[in-house]
N, C-alpha and C positions, 0 to 999 in steps of 0.2 A: 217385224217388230223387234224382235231379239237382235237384229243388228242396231237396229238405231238407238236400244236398248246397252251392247258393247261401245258402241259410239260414243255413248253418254257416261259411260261408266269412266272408257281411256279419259274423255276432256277432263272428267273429274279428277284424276289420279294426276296428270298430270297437270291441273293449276296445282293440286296439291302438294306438288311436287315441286311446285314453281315457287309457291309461297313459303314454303320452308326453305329453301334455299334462299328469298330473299331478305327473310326472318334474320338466317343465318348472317346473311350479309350486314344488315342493318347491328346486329349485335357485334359483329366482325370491327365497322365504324367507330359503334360508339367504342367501344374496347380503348382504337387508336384514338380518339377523341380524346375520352379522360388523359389515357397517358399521354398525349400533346399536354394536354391543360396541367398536368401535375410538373410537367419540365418548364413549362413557362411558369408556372408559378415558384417551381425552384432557381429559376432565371431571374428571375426579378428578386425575390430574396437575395442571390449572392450578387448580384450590381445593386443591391442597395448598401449590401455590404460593404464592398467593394468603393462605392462612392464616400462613406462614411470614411473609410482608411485612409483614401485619398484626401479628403480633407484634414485627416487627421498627421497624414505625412506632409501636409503642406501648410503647415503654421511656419508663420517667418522665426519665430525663436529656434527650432527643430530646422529652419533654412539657413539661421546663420550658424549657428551651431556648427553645422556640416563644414559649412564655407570655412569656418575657421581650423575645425580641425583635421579635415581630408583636405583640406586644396590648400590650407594653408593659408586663408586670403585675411585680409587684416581690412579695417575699416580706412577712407578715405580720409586725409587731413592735408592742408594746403599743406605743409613741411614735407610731403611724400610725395605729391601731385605732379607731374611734368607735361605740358603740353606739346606737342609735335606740329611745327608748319607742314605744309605742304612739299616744301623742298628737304622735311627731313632734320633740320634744326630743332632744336629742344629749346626750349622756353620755359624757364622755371615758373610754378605758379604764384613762390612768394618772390620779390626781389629779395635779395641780401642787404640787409642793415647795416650800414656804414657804419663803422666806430667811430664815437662822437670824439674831437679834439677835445681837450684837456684844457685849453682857454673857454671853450663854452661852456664849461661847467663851474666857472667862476663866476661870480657875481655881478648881473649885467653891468652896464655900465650906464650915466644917466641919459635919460631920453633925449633923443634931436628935436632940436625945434619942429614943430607942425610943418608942412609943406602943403601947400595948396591943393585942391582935389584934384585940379588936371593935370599938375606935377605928381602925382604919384601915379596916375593912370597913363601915364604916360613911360611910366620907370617900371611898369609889372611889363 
């Protein structure tokens, strides 16, 4: 009887032994749990941050701004504009304006007779 007696006595001692150690464990977890949960919550604070900033470094006044005074760049207008063919040729984007002769800025002269519509369609 005494043995079955010390038998019973070790099983006990050591579930109890088992149980605190997995006690141990379970508080060991939660331990890292929290601290996961606390860095993901300080994670998402700073990309909310961070997202904020980002929108806030990317308004187009604060993008041209930049553009004008680090890079230098100037805004678009047909008098600046040049287009490139394929072979390398430039292509201005406005034509150049003739200078007007000095007879046409005299006062017309009186109008021609009418000319028939297929005579004129015929003369364009």
């Amino acid at each position: 009887m005494a043995r079955v007696n010390l038998l019973l006595l070790m099983a006990v001692i050591a579930t109890a032994l088992y149980l605190v150690h997995t006690q141990y464990l379970s508080r060991q977890l939660y331990t890292e749990l929290d601290r996961v949960q606390q860095d993901a919550r300080r994670l998402e604070t700073e990309r909310d941050r961070l997202q904020v900033e980002k929108r806030a470094q990317a308004t187009p006044l604060r993008v041209e701004r930049l553009a004008k005074e680090q890079l230098q760049m100037r805004t678009t207008s047909p008098a600046i504009t040049q287009y490139v063919r394929p072979d390398g040729s430039v292509i201005p984007a406005v034509a150049p304006v003739a200078p007007m002769p000095a007879a046409t800025t005299a006062k017309p002269a009186a109008k021609p007779a009418a000319k028939p519509a297929t005579a004129a369609r015929a003369t364009r």
